[in-house]
C-alpha positions in Angstrom: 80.3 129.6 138.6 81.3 126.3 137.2 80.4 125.8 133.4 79.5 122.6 131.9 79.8 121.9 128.4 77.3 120.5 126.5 77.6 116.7 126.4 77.6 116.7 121.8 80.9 118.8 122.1 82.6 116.9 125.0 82.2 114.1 122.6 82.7 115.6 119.3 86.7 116.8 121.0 88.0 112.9 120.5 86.3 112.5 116.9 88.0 116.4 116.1 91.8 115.0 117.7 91.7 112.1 115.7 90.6 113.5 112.2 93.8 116.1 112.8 96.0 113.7 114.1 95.3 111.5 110.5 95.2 115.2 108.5 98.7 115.2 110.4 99.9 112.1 109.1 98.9 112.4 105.7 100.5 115.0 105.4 103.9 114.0 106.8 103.4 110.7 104.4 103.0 113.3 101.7 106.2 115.1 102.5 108.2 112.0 103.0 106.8 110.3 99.3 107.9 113.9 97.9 111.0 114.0 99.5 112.0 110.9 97.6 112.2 111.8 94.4 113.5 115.2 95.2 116.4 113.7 96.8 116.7 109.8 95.6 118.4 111.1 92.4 121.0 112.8 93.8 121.9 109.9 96.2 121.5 107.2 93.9 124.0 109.0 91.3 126.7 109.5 94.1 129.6 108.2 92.9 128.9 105.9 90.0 130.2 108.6 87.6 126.9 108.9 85.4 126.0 112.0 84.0 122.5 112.8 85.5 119.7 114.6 83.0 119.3 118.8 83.6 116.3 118.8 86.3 116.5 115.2 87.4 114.8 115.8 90.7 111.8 118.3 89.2 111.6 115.2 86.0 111.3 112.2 89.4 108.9 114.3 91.3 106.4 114.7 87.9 106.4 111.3 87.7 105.7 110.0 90.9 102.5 112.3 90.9 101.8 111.0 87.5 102.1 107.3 89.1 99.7 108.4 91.9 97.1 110.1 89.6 97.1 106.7 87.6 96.7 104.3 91.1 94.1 105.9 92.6 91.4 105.7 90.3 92.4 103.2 88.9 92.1 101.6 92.4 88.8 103.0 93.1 87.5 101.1 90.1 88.9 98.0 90.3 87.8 98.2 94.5 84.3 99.0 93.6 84.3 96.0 90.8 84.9 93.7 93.5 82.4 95.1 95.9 79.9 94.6 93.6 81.0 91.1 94.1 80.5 90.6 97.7 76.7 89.5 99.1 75.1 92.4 101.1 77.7 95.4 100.6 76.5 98.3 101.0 77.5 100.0 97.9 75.1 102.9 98.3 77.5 103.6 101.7 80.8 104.1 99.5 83.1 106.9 99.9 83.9 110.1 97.9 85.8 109.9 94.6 89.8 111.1 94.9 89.6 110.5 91.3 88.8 114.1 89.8 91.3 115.4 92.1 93.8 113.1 91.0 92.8 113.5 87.4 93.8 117.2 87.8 97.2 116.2 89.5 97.8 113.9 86.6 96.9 116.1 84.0 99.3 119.3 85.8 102.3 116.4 85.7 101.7 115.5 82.4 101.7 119.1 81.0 104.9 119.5 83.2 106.4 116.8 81.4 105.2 117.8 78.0 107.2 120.5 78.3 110.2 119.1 79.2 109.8 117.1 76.0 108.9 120.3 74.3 112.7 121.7 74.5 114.5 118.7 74.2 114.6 117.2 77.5 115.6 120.0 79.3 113.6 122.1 81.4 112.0 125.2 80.0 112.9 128.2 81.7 111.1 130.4 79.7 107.5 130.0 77.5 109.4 130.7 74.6 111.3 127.7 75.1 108.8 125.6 74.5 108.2 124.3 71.2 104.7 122.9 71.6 104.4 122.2 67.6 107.8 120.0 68.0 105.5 118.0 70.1 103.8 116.2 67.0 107.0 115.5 65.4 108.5 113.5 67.8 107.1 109.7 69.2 107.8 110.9 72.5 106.4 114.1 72.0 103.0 112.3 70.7 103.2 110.2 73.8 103.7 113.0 76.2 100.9 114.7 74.7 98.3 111.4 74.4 99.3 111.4 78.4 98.2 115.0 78.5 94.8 114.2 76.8 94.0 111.3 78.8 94.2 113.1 82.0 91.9 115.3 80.9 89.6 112.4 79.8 89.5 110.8 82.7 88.8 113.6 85.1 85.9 114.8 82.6 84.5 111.1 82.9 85.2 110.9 86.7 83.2 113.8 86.6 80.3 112.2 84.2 77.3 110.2 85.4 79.6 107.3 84.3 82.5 107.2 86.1 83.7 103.8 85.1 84.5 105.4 81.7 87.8 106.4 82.8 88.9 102.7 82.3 89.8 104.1 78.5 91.6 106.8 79.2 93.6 105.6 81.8 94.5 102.7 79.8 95.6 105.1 77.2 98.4 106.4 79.6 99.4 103.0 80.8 100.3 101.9 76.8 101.7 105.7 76.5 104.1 105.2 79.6 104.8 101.7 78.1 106.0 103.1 74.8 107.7 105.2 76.8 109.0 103.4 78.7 110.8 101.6 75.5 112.1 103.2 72.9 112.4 102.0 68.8 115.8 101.7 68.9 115.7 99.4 72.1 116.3 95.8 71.2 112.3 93.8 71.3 111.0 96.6 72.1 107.4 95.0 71.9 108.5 92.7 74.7 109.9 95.4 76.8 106.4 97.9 76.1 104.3 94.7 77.1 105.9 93.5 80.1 105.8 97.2 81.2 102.3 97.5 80.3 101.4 94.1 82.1 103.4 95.7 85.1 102.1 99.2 85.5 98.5 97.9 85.2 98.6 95.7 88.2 100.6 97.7 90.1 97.9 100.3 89.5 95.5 97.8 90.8 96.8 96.3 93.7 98.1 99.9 95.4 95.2 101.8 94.5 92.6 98.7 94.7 93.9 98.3 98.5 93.6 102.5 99.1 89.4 102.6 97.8 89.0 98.9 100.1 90.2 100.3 103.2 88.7 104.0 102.6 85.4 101.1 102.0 85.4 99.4 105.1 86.2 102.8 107.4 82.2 103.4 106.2 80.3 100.2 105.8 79.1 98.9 109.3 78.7 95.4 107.9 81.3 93.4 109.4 80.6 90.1 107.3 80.4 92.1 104.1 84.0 94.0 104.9 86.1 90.7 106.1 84.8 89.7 102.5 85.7 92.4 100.5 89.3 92.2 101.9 89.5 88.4 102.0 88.4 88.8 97.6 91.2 91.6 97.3 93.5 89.6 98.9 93.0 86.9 96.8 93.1 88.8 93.8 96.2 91.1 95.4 98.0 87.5 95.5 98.0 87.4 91.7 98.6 91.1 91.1 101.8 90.3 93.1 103.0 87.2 90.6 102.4 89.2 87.9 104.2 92.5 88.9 107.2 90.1 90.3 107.6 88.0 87.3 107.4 91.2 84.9 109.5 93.2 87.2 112.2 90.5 86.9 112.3 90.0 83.3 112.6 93.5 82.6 115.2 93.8 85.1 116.9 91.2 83.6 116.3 92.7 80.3 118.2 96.1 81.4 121.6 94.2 83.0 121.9 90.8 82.0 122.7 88.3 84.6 126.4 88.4 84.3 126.2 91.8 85.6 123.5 92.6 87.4 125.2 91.9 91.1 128.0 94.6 89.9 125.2 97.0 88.6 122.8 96.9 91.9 125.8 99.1 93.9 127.6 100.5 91.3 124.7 102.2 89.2 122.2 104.6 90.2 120.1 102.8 88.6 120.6 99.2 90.2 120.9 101.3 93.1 117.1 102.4 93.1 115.7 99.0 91.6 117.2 97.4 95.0 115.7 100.1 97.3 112.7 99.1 95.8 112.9 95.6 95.7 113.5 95.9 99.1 110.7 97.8 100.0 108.5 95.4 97.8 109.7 92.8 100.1 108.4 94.5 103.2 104.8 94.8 101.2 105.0 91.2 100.6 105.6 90.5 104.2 102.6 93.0 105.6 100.4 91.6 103.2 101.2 88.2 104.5 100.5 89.4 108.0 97.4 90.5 107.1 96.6 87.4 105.3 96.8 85.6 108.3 94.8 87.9 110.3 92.2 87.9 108.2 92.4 83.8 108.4 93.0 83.1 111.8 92.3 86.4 113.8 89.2 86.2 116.1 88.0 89.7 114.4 89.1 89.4 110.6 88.5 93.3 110.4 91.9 93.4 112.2 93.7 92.5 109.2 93.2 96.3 108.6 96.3 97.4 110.7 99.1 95.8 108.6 96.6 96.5 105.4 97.5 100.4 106.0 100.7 99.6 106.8 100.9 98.2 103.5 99.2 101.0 101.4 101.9 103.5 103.2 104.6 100.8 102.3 103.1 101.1 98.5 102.9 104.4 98.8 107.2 104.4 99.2 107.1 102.1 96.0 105.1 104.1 93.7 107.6 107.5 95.1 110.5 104.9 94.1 109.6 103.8 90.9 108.8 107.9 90.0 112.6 108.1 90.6 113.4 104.8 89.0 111.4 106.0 85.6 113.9 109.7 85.6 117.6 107.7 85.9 119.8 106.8 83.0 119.7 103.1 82.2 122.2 100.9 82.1 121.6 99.4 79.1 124.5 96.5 78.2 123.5 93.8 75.9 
């Protein structure tokens, strides 16, 4: 006797093969962003002759997730800002918040960190090696834990009836990582912490604001209202990327000077990691181009969406890059 399957599971099969094929993906996309800091260190260090910090690869990986929990909600508010923007979205159709997830994956990075900082840049092998108290007597120990707190913050308020109340607390690690980032005894240090802080922000907004627009338009059914919301990111996306290139420059500059900088993109592992990812910015610049166009000249504006996700996995390589960029020794020569 012959069976026949009910016709709602013959066509629930295709829907079930393509939500594992993109749980497959992510995943892979996961591994690969993890393999980079895990490994970039290592390569980048190869031969320059630098003496590399104890748990280089552990301090890269802790970043990157700490980049990544600052992006994505960050994203998601700054996507459903412009949203609010577009005639006839349906914002009552949006998609669920990463943002308490991410809060809690920020917040596990941050503690990891803290306690690096909490035995003297070295990584704790044992509770007792960590001085929590020392925290408060140190700036970076302050920072590390006002990085901690503001995790916490921001998943609590991701969690509120207000969720657009973790503005403040992520802002509060975005000037923490700029301090950070620069240190007292760094000459202009004030320049250096704002030209960070100018490009963090944005380059918290334009990878995490293009993530939350196409999670967006994979629900809305509005064709008009999506092709808008992606033509007003892009637009916006545009200046994100003048900002973020004219501060990443100047701070490049600010690390090697122009008389060496050629020498000290091969020759440090540093240089060596700021070309990667100037290189891999340059592919981003070139898919969101594409997509540009698309979205201008394309008979269905919606398709602009293929090289859009290339472009968030391309981002996604950046933000891996820069966790490993943030963990190498600088090449500071004034």
């Amino acid at each position: 006797m012959t069976l026949i399957r009910p016709t709602a599971e013959v066509a629930g099969e295709p829907a079930r093969r393509r939500a594992t094929g993109r749980a497959a993906a992510v995943l892979a996309l996961v591994t690969v962003a993890a393999l980079i800091p895990l490994l970039g260190p290592r390569t980048a260090l190869e031969g320059t002759g630098e003496a590399a910090a104890p748990g280089i690869a552990g301090i890269a990986l802790l970043r990157t997730v700490l980049f990544v929990a600052l992006c994505v909600p960050a994203g998601e508010l700054f996507a459903s800002w412009l949203a609010r923007r577009v005639p006839g979205a349906p914002l009552a159709d949006a998609p669920r918040s990463w943002a308490p997830y991410t809060a809690a994956a920020g917040l596990l990075a941050a503690l990891g960190l803290a306690s690096v900082v909490a035995t003297g840049n070295l990584l704790p092998h044992h509770l007792s090696d960590i001085d929590v108290g020392g925290l408060y007597e140190t700036r970076d120990g302050k920072l590390a834990l006002l990085e901690v707190n503001a995790f916490l913050a921001a998943g609590l308020c991701a969690l509120s009836r207000r969720p657009v109340t973790q503005v403040w607390p992520l802002a509060a690690v975005v000037v923490a990582e700029a301090l950070r980032a620069h240190p007292a005894t760094e000459h202009g240090p004030l320049v250096g912490s704002a030209l960070t802080l100018v490009h963090v922000t944005c380059a918290a907004l334009w990878a995490g604001g293009l993530l939350h627009v196409l999670r967006m338009l994979r629900r809305w059914r509005a064709e008009e209202a999506g092709a808008a919301l992606l033509g007003l990111y892009a637009r916006v996306a545009a200046v994100l990327f003048a900002a973020i290139t004219a501060t990443g420059v100047w701070s490049a500059l600010r690390r090697m000077p122009s008389g060496t900088i050629l020498d000290q993109l091969t020759t440090t592992a540093y240089g060596r990691t700021l070309l990667a990812k100037v290189l891999v910015v340059a592919v981003v610049a070139v898919l969101a181009l594409w997509a540009r166009l698309r979205l201008r000249r394309a008979a269905d504006p919606l398709s602009a969406c293929v090289p859009a996700r290339a472009e968030v996995v391309a981002l996604g390589v950046v933000v891996a890059v820069s966790g490993t960029l943030t963990a190498l020794p600088l090449p500071i020569r004034w």
